[in-house]
N, C-alpha and C positions, 0 to 999 in steps of 0.2 A: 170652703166646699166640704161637705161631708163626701166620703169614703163610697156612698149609693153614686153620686153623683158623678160620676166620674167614670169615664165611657172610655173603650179601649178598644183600638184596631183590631185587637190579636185576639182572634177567635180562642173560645176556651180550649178546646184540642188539636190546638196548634202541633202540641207534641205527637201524637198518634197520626196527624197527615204529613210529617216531615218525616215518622218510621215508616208508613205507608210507602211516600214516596222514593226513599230509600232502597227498600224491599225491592222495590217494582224496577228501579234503577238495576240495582244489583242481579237480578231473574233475566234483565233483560241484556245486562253485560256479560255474565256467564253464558248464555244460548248465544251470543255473538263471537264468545273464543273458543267454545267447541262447537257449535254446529254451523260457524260461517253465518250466524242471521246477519239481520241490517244492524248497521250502525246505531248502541244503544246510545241516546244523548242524555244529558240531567235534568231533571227540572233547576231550571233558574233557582229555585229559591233556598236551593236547598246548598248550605253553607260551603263553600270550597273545601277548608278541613279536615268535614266531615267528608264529601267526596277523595279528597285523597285518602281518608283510612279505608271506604269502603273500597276504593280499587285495590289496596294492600290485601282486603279481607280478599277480596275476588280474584287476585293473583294467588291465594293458597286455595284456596276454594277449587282452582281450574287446576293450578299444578296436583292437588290430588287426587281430581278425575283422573288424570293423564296415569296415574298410579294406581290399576285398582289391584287389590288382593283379592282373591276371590278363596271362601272356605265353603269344605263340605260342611254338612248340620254341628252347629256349636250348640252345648250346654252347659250352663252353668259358667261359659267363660271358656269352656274348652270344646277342643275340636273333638270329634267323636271318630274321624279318621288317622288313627293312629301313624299309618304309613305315610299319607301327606302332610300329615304333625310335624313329621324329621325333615320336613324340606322346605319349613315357614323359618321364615329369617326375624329377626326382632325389624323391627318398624320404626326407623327414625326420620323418615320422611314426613312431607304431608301425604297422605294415603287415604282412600275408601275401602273398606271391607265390605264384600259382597257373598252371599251367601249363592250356592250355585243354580239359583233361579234369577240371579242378578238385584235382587233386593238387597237395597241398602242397611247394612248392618251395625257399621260405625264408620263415624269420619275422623280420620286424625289430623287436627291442625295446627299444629305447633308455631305460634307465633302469630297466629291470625289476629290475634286481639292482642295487643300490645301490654305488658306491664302494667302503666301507667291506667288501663281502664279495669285492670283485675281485682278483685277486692276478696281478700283473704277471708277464708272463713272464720276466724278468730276474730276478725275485729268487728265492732259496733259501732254502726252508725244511725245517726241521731235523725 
């Protein structure tokens, strides 16, 4: 059999409706541990594994709502309220920083993605 002939179950963007599904997973389990929604379920098809790292993601995820920081106008990286400057503590939680319209400024998540999926900027892959 030549290589045309040969026909495959697996749609070609198998990968972008398994992140899709994920996403939507994920959206729909974060709105269920802080806003009380319904009960989010998985799509079946979408790998156990891969569901338990995405509940590890979605457990830092929600522990850093429950954390927010909230700053007056940052620039450059820095606060512009020098008086409320002296009463920010370093950040070693997971945390959200909110600027004081409540827009999302940074999220910090330490440890939400695991080592094993990090890939250093120094190395090359092929």
């Amino acid at each position: 059999m030549h290589p045309e002939e040969y026909t495959s179950n697996i749609p070609c963007d198998w990968r972008m409706n398994l992140t899709s599904q994920v996403a939507e997973y994920m959206q729909n389990r974060f709105r269920e541990e802080i806003f009380e929604g319904p009960r989010a379920l998985p799509n079946t098809s979408i790998p156990v594994p891969l569901l338990c790292r995405a509940e590890h993601v979605i457990a830092v995820i929600v522990q850093a709502y429950q954390h927010p920081v909230i700053v007056n106008t940052v620039r450059h990286g820095k606060t512009l309220d020098t008086g409320a400057s002296l009463h920010y503590q370093e950040i070693n939680i997971p945390t959200v920083v909110l600027n004081a319209n409540g827009n999302v400024r940074l999220w910090y998540l330490p440890g939400a993605i695991s080592h094993a999926y990090q890939v250093s900027g120094t190395e090359t892959h092929y």
